[in-house]
C-alpha positions as CSV (number, residue, x, y, z in Angstrom):
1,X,-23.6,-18.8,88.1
2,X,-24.0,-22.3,88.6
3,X,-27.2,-23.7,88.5
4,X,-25.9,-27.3,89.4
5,X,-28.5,-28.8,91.9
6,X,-28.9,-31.7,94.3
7,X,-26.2,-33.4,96.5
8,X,-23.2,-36.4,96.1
9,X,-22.6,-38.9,99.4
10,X,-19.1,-39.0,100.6
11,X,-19.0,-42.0,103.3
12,X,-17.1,-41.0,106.8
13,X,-14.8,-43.8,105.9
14,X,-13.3,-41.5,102.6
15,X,-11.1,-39.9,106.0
16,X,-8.8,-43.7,105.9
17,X,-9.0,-44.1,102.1
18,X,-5.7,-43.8,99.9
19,X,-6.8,-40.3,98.6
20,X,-7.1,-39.1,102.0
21,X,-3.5,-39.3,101.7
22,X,-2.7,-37.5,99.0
23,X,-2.2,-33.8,98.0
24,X,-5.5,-31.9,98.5
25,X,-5.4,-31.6,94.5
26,X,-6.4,-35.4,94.3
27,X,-9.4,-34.9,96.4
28,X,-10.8,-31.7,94.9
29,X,-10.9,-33.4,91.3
30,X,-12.4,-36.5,92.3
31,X,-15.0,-34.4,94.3
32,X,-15.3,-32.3,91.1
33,X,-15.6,-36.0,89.0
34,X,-18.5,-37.0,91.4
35,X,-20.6,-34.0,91.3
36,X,-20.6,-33.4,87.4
37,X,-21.6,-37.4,86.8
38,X,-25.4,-38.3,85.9
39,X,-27.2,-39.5,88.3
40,X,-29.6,-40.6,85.5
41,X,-29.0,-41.6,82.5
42,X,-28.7,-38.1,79.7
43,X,-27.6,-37.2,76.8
44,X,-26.0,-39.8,76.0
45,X,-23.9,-40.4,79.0
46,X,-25.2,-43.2,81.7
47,X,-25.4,-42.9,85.3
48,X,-21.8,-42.0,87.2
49,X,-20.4,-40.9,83.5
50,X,-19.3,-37.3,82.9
51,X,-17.5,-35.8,79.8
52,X,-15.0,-33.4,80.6
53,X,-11.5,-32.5,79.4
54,X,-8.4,-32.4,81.1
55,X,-8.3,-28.4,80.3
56,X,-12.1,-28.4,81.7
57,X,-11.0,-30.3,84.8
58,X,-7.8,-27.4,85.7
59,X,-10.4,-24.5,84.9
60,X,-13.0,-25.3,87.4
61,X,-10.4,-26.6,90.0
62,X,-8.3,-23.5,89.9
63,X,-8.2,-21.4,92.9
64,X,-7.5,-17.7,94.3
65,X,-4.4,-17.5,97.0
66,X,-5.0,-13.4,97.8
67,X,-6.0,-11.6,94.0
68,X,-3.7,-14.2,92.0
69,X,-6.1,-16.9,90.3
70,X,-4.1,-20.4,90.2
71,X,-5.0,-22.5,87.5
72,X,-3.6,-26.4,88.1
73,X,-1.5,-27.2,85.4
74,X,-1.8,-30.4,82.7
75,X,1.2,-32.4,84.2
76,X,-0.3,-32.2,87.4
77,X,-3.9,-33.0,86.7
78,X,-3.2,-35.9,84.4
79,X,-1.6,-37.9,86.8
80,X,-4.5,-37.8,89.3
81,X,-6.6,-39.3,86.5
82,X,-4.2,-41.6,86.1
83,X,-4.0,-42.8,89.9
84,X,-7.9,-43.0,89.5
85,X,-7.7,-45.0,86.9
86,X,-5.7,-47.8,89.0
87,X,-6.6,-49.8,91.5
88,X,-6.6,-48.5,95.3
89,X,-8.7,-49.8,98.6
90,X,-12.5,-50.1,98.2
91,X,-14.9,-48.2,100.6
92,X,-16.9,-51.7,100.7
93,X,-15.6,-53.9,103.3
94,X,-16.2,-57.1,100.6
95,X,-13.8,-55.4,98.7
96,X,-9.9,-55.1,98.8
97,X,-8.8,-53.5,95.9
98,X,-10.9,-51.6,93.0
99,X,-10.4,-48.6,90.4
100,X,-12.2,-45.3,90.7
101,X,-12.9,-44.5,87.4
102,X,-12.4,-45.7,83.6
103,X,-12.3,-43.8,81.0
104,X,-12.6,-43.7,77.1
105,X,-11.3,-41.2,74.8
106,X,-14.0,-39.4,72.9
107,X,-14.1,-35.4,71.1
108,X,-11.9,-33.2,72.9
109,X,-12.0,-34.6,75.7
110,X,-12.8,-38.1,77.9
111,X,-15.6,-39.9,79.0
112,X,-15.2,-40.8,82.5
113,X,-17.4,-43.8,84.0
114,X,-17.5,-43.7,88.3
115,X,-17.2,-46.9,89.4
116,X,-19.8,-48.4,91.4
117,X,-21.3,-45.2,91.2
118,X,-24.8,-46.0,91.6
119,X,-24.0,-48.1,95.2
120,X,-21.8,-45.5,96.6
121,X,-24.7,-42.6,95.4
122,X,-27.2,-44.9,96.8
123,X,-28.5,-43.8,100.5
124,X,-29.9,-47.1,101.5
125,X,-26.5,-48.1,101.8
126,X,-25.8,-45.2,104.5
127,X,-28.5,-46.3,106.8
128,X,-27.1,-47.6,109.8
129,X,-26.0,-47.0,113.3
130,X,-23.2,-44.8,111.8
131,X,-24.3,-43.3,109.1
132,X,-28.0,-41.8,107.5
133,X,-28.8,-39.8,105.1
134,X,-32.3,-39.0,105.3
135,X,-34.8,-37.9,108.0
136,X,-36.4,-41.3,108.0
137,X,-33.1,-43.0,108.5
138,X,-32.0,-40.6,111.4
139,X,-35.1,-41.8,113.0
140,X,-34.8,-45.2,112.8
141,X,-31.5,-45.0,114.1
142,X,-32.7,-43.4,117.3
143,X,-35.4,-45.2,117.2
144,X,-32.9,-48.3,117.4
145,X,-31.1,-46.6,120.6
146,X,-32.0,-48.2,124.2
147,X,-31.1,-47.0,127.1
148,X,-29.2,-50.5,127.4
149,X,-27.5,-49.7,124.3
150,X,-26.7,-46.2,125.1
151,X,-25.4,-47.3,128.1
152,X,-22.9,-49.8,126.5
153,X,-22.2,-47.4,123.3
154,X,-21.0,-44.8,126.0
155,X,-19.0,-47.9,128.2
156,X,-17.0,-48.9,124.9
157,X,-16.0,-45.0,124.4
158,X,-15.4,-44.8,127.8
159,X,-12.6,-47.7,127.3
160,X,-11.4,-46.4,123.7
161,X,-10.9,-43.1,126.0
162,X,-9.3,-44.9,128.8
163,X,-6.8,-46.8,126.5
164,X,-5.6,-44.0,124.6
165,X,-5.1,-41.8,127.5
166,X,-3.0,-44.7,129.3
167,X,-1.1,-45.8,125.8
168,X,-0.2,-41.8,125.2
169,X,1.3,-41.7,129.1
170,X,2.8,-45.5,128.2
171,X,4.4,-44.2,125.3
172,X,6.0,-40.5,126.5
173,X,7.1,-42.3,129.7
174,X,8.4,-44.8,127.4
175,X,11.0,-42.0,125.8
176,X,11.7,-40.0,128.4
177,X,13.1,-43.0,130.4
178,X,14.8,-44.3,126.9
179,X,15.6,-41.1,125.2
180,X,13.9,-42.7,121.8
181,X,11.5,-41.2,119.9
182,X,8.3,-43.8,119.6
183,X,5.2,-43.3,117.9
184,X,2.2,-43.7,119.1
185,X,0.6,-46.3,116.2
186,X,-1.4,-49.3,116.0
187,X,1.4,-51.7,116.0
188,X,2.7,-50.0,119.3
189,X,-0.6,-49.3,121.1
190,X,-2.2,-52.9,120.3
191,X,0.6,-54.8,123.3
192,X,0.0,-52.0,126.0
193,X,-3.9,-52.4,125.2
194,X,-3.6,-56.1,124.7
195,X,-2.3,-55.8,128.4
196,X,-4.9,-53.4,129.7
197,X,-7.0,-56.2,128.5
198,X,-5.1,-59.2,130.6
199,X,-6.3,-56.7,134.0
200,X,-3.1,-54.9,134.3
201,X,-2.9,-50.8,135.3
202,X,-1.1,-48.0,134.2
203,X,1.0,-48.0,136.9
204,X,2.1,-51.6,136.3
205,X,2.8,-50.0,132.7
206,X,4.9,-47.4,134.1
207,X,6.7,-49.8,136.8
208,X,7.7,-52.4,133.9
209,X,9.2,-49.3,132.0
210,X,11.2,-48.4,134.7
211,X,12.5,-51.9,135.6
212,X,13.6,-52.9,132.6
213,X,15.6,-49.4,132.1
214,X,17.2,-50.3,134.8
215,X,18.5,-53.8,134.6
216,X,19.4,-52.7,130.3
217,X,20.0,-49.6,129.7
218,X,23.7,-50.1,130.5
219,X,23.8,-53.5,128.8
220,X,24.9,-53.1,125.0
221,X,22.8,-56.4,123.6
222,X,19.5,-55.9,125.7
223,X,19.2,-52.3,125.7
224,X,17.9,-52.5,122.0
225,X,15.2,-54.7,123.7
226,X,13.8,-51.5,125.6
227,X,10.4,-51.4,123.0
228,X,7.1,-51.5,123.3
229,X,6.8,-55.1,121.4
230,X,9.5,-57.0,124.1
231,X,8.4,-54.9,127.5
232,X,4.4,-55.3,127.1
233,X,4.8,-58.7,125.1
234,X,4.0,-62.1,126.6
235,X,7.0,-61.7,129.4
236,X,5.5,-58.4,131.1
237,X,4.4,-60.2,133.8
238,X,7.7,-61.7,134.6
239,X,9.1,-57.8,133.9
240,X,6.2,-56.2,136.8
241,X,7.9,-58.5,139.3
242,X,11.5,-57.7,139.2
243,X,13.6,-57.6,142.2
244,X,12.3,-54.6,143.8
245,X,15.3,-54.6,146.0
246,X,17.5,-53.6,143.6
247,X,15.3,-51.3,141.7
248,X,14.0,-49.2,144.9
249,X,11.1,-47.1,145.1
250,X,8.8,-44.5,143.5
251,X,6.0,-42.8,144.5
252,X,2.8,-41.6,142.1
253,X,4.2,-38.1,142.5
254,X,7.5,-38.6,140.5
255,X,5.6,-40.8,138.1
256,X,3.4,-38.1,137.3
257,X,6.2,-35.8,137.5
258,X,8.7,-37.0,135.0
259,X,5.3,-37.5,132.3
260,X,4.9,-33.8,133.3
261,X,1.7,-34.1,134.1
262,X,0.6,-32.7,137.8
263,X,-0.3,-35.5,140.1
264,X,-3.7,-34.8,140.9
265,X,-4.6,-34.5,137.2
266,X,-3.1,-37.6,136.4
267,X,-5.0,-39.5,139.2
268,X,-8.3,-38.0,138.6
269,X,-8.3,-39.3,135.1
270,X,-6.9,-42.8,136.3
271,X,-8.2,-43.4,139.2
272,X,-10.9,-45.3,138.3
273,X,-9.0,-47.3,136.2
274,X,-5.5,-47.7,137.8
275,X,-5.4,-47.6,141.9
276,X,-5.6,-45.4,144.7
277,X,-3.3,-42.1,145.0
278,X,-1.8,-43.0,148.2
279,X,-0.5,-46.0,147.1
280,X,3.6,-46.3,146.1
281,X,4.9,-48.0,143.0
282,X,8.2,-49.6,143.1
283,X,10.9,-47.7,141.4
């Protein structure tokens, strides 16, 4: 049985780190590093340092799939220590770039120092409006909380909610009209939100899409032009007003439609945002 006691702090922002990314095998032994470290200095060993083996290390990591106990093997735990012991994003945003560990050979086995162990262990360092740790900190926070600030805390989700509905719609509309496959990431969102920003609506979104498949998507040279970096760039106002003559008309109803949302659905998260129902967009 283990009689191991007390707790490790994992900051939220461990979600967006580098080992994040990497087989679950990467974060289970660095988990595994951080809650066999001192937290005091013992034995020998200094705060954030552990002894362990490599052999110790695939032991206590193994797992069960069904009644079959998987044991990680030595070529695939030694390479995690290795990618630990290189030099990857830092949780602190003063940092860019620092190692996880070091380490220095000792009897059957390694001594393995944490870096910065004692500030990421720390929970004075959690205490803010988006992360605490203890009671007292929880308090503080709410404490902290106005009714003013509430009220602007839940204004700013309300627009971060509001965006990525619109850029989502932006986007399928986007590849249904093109027959492309875009994805919806940072470098694509940022020019539809950077024109949600300038005052412009969904449906001005929507109506640029459709103008400018119509005027390229027959035209060898521009077509590759139909992206979200040309048609929401710095000409989109120029793109909203193109000859409506020649592109027609089309209603909020076969918007909605060929996004396959229903209409009313569509408008009653928009509304607020965009314009009223009734009103046409030119196809």
């Amino acid at each position: 049985m283990d009689e191991r006691k007390g707790y490790i702090l994992l900051s939220r922002k461990i979600t967006s780190s580098d080992i994040f990314n990497k087989p679950p095998l990467y974060l289970k032994v660095w988990i595994y590093l951080l809650s066999h470290a001192q937290y005091n200095n013992y034995k020998g060993l200094k705060k954030g340092q552990l002894w362990v083996s490599i052999d110790k290390i695939r032991e206590d990591c193994s797992y069960f799939k069904g009644y079959i106990k998987v044991t990680p093997t030595r070529d695939e735990v030694y390479p995690i220590i290795e990618w630990l012991r290189s030099a990857h994003e830092a949780q602190r945003e003063a940092d860019t770039k620092e190692t996880m560990i070091t380490t220095t050979k000792a009897t059957r086995g390694l001594v393995i120092n944490i870096e910065n162990y004692a500030y990421y262990q720390d929970p004075k360092n959690y205490e803010d409006n988006n992360e605490g740790d203890d009671e007292k900190a929880t308090k503080k926070t709410r404490k902290g909380n106005s009714p003013s600030t509430i009220k602007e805390t839940n204004k700013e989700i309300n627009k971060k909610n509001k965006n990525k509905y619109i850029v989502e719609k932006a986007i399928a509309y986007l590849n249904i009209q093109t027959n492309h496959q875009y994805k919806i990431t940072d470098a694509n969102s940022k020019h539809i939100i950077a024109r949600l920003n300038d005052g412009y609506t969904l449906k001005q979104i929507l109506q640029v899409i459709h103008n400018k498949v119509l005027e390229w998507e027959d035209d060898p040279v521009m077509k590759k032009f139909l992206r979200p970096e040309t048609l929401f760039g710095s000409k989109f106002d120029t793109y909203l007003n193109f000859d409506k003559e020649r592109s027609g008309y089309r209603t909020h109803a076969e918007m909605a439609e060929i996004i396959n949302l229903d209409t009313m659905h569509l408008f009653s998260l928009t509304g607020p945002w965009d314009c009223d129902i009734e009103e046409g967009v030119s196809k």
